[in-house]
N, C-alpha and C positions, 0 to 999 in steps of 0.2 A: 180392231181399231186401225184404223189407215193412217198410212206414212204420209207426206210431203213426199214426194219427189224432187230431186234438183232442181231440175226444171220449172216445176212449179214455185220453187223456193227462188228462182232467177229470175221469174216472171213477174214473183210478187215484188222482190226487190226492185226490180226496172221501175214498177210502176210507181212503189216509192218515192223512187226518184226521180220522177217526171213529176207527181206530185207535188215535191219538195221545190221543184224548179217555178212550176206555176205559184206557187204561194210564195216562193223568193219573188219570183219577178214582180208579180202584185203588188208585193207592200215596199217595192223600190222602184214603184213608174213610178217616174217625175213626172210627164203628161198624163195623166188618166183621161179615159175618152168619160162621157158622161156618165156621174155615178150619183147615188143619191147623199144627202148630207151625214147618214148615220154610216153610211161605207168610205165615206174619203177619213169622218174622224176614228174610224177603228184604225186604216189603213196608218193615221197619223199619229194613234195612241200605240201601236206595233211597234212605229220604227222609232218612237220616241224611245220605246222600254231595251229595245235592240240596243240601240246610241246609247245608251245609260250603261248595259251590261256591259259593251264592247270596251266603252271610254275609262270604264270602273277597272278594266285587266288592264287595258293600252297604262292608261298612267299609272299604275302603281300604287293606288291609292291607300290600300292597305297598309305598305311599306312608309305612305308620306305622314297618313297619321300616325304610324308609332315616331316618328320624326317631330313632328310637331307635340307628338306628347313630352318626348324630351326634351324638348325646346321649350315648353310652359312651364316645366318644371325647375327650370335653371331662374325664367325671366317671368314665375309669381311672385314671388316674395316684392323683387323690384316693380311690379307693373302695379300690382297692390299698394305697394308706398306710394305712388307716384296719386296712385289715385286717391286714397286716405289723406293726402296730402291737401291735394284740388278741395278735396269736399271737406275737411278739417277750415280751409278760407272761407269756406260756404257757410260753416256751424254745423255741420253736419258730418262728422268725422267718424261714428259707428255705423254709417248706414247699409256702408258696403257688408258689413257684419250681417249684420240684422238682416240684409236680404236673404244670404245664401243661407242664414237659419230656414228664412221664411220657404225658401226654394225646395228644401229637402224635409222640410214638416211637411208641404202641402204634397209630395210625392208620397211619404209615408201615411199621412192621412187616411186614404180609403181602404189602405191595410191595418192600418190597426183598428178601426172600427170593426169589419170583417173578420179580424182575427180579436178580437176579446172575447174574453172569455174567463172564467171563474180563477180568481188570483192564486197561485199555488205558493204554499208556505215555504221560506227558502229552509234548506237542509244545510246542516253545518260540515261543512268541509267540500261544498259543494261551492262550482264556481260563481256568481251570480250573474244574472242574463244580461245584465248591460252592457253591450258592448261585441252581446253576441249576433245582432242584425247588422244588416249594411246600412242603415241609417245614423247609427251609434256612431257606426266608424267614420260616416263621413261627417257628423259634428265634431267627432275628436280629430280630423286631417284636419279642416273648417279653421278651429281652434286653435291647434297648432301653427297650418300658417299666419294667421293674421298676431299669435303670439310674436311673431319674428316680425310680421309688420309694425307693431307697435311697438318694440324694442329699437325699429330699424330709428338711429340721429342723423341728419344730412347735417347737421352742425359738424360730428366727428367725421362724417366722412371725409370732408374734404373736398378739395377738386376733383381728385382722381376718382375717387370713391363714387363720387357725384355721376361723373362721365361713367364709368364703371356700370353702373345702374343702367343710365339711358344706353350705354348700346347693347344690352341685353334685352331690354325692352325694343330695341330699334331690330334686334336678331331677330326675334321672334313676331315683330310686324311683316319683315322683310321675307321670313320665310311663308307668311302664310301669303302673300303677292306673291312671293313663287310658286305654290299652289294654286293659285288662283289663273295664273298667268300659266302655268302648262294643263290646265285644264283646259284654258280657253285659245290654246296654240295663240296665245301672242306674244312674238318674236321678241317684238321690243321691248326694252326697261324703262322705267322711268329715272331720269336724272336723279343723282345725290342729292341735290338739295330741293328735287322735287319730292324727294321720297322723305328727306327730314322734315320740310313742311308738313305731310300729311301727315307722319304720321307724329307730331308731336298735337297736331288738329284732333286727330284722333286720343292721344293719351289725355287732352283737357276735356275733350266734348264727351267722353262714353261715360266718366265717371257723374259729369253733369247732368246728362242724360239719365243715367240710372238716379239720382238724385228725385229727377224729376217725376220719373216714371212710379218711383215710391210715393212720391209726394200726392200725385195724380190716385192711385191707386187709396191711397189713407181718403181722400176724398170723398171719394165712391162709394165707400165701405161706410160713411158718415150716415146714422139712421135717418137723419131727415132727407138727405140725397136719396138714398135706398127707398126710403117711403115713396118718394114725388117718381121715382122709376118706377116701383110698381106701382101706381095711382098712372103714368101716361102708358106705359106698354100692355098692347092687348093681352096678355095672361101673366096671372102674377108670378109664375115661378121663371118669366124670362129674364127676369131681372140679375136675381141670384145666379142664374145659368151664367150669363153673360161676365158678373164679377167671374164668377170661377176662373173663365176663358181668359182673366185679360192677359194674366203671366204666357198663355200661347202666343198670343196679339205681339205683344211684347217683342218676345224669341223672333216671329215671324218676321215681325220688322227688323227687326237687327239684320236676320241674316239676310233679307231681301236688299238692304243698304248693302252688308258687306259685298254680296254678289254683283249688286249693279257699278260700286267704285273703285274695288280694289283690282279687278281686274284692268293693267294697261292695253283696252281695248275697249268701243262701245259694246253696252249689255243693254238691249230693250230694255222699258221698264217693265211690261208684261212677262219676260220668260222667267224674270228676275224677281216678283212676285210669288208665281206658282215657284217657281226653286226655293222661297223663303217660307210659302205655306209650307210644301212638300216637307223640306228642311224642319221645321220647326211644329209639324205633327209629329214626323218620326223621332224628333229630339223627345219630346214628354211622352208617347209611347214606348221609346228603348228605356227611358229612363224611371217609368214605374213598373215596367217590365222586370228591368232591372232589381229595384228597390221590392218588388215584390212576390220574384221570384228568388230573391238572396244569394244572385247566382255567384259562387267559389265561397259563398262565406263560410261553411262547413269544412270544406278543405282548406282555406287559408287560416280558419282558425288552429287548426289539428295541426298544422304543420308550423305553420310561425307563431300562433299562441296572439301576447298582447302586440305583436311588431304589427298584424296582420293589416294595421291599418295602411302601412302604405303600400302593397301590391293592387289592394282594393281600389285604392283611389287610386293609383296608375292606370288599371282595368276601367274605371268610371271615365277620368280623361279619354282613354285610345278610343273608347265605343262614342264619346260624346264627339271626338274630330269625324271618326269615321262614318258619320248622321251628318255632319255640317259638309266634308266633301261631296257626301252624296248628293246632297240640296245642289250643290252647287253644279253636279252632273248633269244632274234633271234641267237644271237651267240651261247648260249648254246645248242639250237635247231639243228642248222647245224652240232656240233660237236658231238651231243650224240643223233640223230635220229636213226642211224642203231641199235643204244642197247640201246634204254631205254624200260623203266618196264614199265609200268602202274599198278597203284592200283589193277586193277584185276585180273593180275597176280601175282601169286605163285610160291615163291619157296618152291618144293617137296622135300622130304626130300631124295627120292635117288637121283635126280640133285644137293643135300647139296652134299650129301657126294661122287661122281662122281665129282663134280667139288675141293671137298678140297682135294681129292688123286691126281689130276691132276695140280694141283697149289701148292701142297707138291713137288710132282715132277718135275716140271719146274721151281722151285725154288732150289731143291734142283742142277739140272743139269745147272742153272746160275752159282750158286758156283763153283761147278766143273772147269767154265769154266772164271772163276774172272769176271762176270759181276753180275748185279744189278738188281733182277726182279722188274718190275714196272708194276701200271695198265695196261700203256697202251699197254707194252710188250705184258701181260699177254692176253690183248682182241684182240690183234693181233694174235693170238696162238689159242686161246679157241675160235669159233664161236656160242659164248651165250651174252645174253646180259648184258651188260657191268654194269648194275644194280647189276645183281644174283652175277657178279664177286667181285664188292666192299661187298655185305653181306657177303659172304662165306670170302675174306680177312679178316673183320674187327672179323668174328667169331675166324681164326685161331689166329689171333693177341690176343685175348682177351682169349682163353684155352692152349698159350702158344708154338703152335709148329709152328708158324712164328712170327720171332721179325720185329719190324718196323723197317726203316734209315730213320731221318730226313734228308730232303732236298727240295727243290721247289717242284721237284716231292718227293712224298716218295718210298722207295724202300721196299723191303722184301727179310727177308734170312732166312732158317728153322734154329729154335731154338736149332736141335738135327741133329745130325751124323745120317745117313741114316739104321747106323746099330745099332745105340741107340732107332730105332723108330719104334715103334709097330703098323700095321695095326692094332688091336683090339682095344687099348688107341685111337686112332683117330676114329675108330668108336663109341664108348664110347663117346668122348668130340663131335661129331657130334650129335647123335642121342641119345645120354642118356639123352636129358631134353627131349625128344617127347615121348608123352603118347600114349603108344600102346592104337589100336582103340579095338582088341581083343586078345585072345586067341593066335589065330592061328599067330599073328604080332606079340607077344612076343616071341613065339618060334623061328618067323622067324627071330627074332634079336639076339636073345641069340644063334641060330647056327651060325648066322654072325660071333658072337665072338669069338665063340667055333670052326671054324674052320682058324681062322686066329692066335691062341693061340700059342705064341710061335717063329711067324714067324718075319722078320725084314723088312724092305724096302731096296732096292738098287738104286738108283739115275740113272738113263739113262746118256749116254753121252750128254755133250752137243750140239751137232749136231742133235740127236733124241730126243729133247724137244719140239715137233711143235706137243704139244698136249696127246702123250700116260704118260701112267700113271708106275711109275716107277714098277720092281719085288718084287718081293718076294723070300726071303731066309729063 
């Protein structure tokens, strides 16, 4: 049998890694010369799955769902009353009940079919099986909370009590928009009493919503509806399919909402979509997965006995945040795959200062023309990635010759009149904190200076802002 030799083992290595470098560079061209339509969407399905992994480590996301699992746990019971409450005005005050009955029958469902089987006689001293599945446990968690919601009086509570409630429900809105908002690197917050509006918007309309959603679904299920569906759809078992589907439908949209609002940044409605499908298959996939693999229920029964129901249902929360972050990764992935950075890239310092004369001036020629530059103007215009464009903003914002606009989106408008504003001061606030590497790179800065000494900018029109960079006077 023959050995490898080093050499040979150093060869193959190289080759590896030259390997590795063509298929890096591949699925990170931003220009691809001409490819065909099933090579640009692999090339685009890669770096999506790439952005997902990478952004899934970068943020922590594991760490934020157990965060937010303790954060639903302090602000169920409150967000539950609140909502019992809503739909109790409506006449409909068990419905919230009734659903998550319905929710966790219809997961258990294709397991207990599949698993019947001939009834075994119970033995005496023997414990009985109720209670021994993870479906059991989540009717008795189920039960238990909404025991404490129906106990919950806002008569005895009081003011305080009152208040007490809502910012527990306002903690745990707030945290999942910070969520939301460091997945989606947006800087900005939304005001106090921007954030109390929405989210007491949201504490009336979800419980309504689901109201309806039930109401819509009784509907559907009505035999004469069911008949006249299969009597128009070409096969009769599309019909039944489709009820089955709607609780996905449902999920899907919810989380497609959540992802395209709460984040304080615009969210396409299409990546926001696929992150709500995505989100909302793998939510009833981990969750009959769950429910019918009975995962820890054996161990958590042997060890905590009857308590066991609430590790279960804390394990059920963390996996159900950490399917709802994911949706929400995939979204960010669809929307910022043509421009995102990677770590390994660098911004150079002449693409700084090319891209801030270039964003001085299509800023400066929005004005001209009463509109509002925004990022995503701006990445529509400038074909760089959409990374190097927020540095280079957040640098002008910060040496003063773009002011920010608050607003959902944020906007930019130059600080300074185009003939108050000096090509050399801009070269200056770009490249004067970078330490020339020699001799010969300080000279080449200081003629930068020295030959722009004196001159002004002039704004292009706005018509001719698709990217050139304004005169000089």
């Amino acid at each position: 049998m023959s050995v490898a030799t080093p050499s040979v083992l150093a060869s193959m290595a190289a080759r590896l890694r030259c390997l590795g470098r063509r298929v890096s560079d591949w699925i990170w061209l931003n220009h691809a010369p001409a490819e065909n339509g099933l090579a640009r969407w692999a090339r685009a399905l890669v770096r999506v799955l790439i952005i997902v992994g990478k952004e899934f480590h970068l943020d922590r996301i594991p760490m934020r769902a157990s965060a937010l699992t303790f954060t639903v746990v302090l602000a169920m019971v409150p967000l539950l009353a609140l909502g019992t409450s809503v739909l109790k005005g409506l006449g409909a005050g068990g419905q919230m009940r009734q659903a998550a009955y319905a929710f966790i029958e219809q997961l258990d469902a294709p397991h207990e079919l599949a698993s019947a089987g001939p009834v075994v006689p119970a033995v005496v001293g023997r414990e009985p099986a109720v209670g021994r599945n993870l479906s059991s446990h989540l009717h008795r968690a189920v039960d238990q909370v909404f025991d404490y919601v129906d106990q919950t009086n806002f008569a005895a509570l009081g003011f305080f009590g009152i208040c007490g409630l809502l910012l527990a429900v306002v903690a745990l809105l707030n945290s999942i928009e910070e969520a939301m908002n460091c997945i989606w690197k947006a800087d900005r917050r939304r005001s106090m009493g921007r954030k109390i509006l929405d989210y007491f918007a949201v504490m009336i309309l979800l419980p309504v919503a689901l109201n309806l959603a039930l109401a819509t679904e009784a509907v559907l299920r009505s035999p004469r509806l069911f008949g006249w569906l299969q009597g128009v759809l070409p096969m009769p078992w599309l019909g039944g399919f489709l009820l089955h589907r709607l609780p996905l439908v449902v999920v899907a949209v919810t989380f497609s909402l959540l992802y395209r609002f709460l984040p304080n940044t615009r969210v396409r409605l299409l990546p926001a979509l696929v992150g709500g499908l995505v989100g909302g298959v793998g939510w009833f996939v981990v969750q009959s997965l769950y429910v019918g693999l009975q995962i820890g229920v054996a161990n958590y029964n042997a060890i905590y006995g009857s308590f066991a129901t609430l590790p279960l249902f804390l394990l059920w929360l963390y996996v159900d945040w950490l399917v709802f972050l994911l949706g929400a990764e995939v979204a960010y992935a669809i929307q910022e795959w043509p421009d995102y950075v990677r770590e390994e890239q660098r911004l150079l310092p002449s693409l700084r200062l090319a891209l801030a004369f270039t964003i001085l001036a299509a800023a400066g020629a929005d004005m001209h023309g009463r509109t509002v530059t925004t990022f995503h103007s701006l990445a529509e215009r400038i074909r760089q990635p959409g990374g190097f464009i927020r540095l280079v903003l957040d640098e002008l914002v910060r040496t003063g010759l773009l002011r920010r606009i608050d607003g959902r989106e944020p906007g930019y408008a130059p600080a300074k009149l185009g003939d108050e504003l000096q090509p050399a001061v801009v070269v200056d606030l770009i490249l004067g904190h970078e330490v020339a590497a020699s001799d010969l790179a300080r000279t080449a800065l200081a003629g930068a200076k020295t030959a722009l000494a004196g001159k002004t900018m002039v704004w292009p029109a706005p018509a001719g802002a698709s990217g050139e960079e304004g005169r000089l006077r």
